[in-house]
C-alpha positions, 0 to 999 in steps of 0.5 A: 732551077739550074736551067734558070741559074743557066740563063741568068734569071732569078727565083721569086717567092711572093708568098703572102706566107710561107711556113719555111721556104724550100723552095728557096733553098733550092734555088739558092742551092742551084746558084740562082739568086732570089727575090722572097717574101719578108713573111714567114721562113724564106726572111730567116733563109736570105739575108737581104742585100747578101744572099737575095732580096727580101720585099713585101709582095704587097709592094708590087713595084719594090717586088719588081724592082729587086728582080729587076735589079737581079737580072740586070746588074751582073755584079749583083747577079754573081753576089747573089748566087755565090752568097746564096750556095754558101749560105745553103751549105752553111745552115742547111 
């Protein structure tokens, strides 16, 4: 996750469900910003449009846009991955 956070990408997580969403939370933990499923535990984890985005995967363009605008918009990027370690030091 860190070489990611490094090169300023992002994490997606497009499960069709997902029980929790470690995954998540390791990325988060890592600074780098994420794009999750709105099903199952990774909506519990990020809350969309502070820490991360939240899409329905069935929605391949909205999927596409959200990451899209994570990497492209460096103000959104830092918002993102600073939000994202709070919340993780805070809940988890």
């Amino acid at each position: 996750y860190r070489v990611i956070a490094d090169r300023r990408g992002a994490f997606a997580q497009p499960a069709f469900m997902e029980t929790f969403g470690l995954t998540v939370i390791e990325a988060m933990a890592c600074g780098l910003p994420v794009a999750v499923t709105c099903f199952g535990g990774p909506a519990e984890i990020v809350q969309d449009g502070v820490n991360g985005a939240v899409v329905d995967p069935n929605d391949h363009a909205a999927y596409a846009a959200a990451l899209e605008a994570i990497v492209s918009d460096g103000a959104l990027w830092e918002r993102y991955s600073e939000a994202g370690v709070r919340r993780v030091e805070e809940a988890y």
